[in-house]
C-alpha distance (Angstrom), angle and dihedral (degrees) to the residues before:
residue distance angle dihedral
X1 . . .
X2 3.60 . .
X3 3.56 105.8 .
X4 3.90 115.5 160.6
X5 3.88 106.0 -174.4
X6 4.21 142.6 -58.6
X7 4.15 111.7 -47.3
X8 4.26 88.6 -172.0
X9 3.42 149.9 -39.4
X10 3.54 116.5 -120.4
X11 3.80 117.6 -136.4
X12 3.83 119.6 -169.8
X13 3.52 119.1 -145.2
X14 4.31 136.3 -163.1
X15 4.02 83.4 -155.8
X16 3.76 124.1 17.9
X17 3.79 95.1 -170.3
X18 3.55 89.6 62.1
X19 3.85 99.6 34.9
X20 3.94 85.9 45.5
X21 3.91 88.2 52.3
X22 3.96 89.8 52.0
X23 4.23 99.5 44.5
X24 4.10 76.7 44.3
X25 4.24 88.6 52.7
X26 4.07 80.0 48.7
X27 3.69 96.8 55.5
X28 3.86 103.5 -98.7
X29 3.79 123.3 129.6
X30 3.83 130.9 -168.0
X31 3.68 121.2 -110.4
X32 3.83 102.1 166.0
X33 3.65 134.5 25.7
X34 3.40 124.0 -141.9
X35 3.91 117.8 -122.4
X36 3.86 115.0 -110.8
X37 3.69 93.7 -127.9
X38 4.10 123.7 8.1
X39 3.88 125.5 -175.2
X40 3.42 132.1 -60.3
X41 3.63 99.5 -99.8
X42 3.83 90.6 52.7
X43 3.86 89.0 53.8
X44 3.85 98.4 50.4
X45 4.03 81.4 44.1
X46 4.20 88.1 66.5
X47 4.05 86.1 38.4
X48 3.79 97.1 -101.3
X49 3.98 127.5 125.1
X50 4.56 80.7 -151.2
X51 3.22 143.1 -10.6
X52 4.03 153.1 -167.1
X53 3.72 121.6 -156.5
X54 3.97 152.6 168.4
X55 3.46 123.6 -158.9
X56 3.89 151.3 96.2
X57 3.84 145.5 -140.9
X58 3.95 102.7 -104.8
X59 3.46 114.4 -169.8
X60 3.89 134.3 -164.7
X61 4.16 113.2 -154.9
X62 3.59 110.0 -174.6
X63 3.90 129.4 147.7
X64 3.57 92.9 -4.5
X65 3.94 99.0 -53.0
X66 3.63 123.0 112.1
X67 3.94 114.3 -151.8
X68 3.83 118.6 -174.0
X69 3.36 136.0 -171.1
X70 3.82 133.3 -173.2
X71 3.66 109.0 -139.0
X72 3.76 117.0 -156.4
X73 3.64 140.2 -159.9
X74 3.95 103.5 179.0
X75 3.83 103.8 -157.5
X76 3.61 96.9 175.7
X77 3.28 133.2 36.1
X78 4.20 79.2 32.4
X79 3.50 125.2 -165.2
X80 3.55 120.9 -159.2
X81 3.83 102.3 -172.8
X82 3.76 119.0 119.8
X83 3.86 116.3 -125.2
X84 3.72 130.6 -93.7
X85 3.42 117.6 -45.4
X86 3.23 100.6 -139.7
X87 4.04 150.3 18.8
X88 3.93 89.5 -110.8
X89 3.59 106.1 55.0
X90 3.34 119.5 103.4
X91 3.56 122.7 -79.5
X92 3.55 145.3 27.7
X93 3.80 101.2 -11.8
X94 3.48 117.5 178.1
X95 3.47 142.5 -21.5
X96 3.76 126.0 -120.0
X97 4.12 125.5 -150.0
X98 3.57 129.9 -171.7
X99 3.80 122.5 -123.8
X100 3.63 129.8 -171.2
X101 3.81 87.2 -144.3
X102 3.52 118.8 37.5
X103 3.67 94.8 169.8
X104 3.62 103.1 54.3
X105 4.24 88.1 43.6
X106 4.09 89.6 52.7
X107 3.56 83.6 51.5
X108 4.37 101.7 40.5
X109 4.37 83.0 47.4
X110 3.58 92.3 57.0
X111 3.46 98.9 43.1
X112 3.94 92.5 49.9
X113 3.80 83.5 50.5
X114 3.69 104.7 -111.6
X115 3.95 116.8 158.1
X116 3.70 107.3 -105.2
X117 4.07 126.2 -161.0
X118 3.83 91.8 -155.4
X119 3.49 152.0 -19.5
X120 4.21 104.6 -95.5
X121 3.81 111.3 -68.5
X122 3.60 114.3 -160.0
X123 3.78 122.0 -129.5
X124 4.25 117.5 -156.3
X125 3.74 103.8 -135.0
X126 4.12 106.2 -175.8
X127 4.24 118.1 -37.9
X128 3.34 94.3 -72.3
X129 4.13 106.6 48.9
X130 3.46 147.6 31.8
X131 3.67 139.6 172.3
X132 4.14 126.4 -137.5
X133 4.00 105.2 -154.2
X134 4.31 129.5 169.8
X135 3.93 124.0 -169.6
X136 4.28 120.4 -132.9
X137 3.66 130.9 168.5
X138 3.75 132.2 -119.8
X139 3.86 115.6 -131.3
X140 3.18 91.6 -74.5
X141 3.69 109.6 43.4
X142 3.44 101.6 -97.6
X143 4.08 110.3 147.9
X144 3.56 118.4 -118.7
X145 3.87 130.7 163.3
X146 3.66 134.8 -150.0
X147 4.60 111.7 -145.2
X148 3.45 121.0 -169.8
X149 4.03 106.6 -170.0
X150 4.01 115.2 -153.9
X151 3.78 126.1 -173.7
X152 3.33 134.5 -175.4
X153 4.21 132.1 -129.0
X154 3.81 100.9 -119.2
């Protein structure tokens, strides 16, 4: 294998001009838009005979990271299941981002109203570090967590 790192992390969506207002409230931004309809080839490729959707790549560049996710609105074929209910299920389950401030983004997040699992817990990693995380939900219900690493001069 010569895997290299993560390209994106696709995130369906019932509404993508709400979910796009949220991951925007987050501190992502589009920088692509994703074609309604694309060729044949590229539909079989995501196991689909056709398709109709609306979404974007949305990307968050801070301190020299670039995150990206692919936002989508599927239009047709349309799926109106909620999410996973819950963080053990099998499956891609959440997905964690790092903040330089976990504190201050508990506290933005429940001000704008998001549903929160927690305040942040903190988690003792070895002597010398330890991480303070908190789970929310997009619009949707899709899990996502917030980790704030610390370490300690020795």
């Amino acid at each position: 294998m010569n895997i290299t790192g993560l390209v994106h992390v696709n995130i369906n969506c019932s509404n993508y001009e709400k979910s796009k207002a949220f991951y925007e409230m987050l501190g992502f931004e589009e920088y692509w838009s994703v074609p309604e309809t694309n060729t044949e080839a590229v539909a079989n490729a995501v196991g689909m005979s056709q398709y109709r959707v609306r979404g974007s790549l949305m990307s968050l560049s801070k301190a020299n990271q670039r995150t990206i996710i692919d936002l989508l609105e599927w239009k047709s074929p349309r799926n109106e299941s909620p999410p996973y209910a819950t963080l053990y299920q099998p499956g891609l389950a959440r997905i964690a981002l790092s903040t330089a401030d976990i504190g201050a983004d508990y506290l933005y997040l429940k001000n704008q109203g998001v549903e929160l699992l927690s305040e942040p817990v903190t988690v003792k990693m070895s002597e010398n570090s330890h991480t303070q995380f908190f789970c929310f939900k997009d619009p949707d219900g899709t899990f996502l967590e917030l980790v704030q690493v610390f370490v300690t001069e020795q």
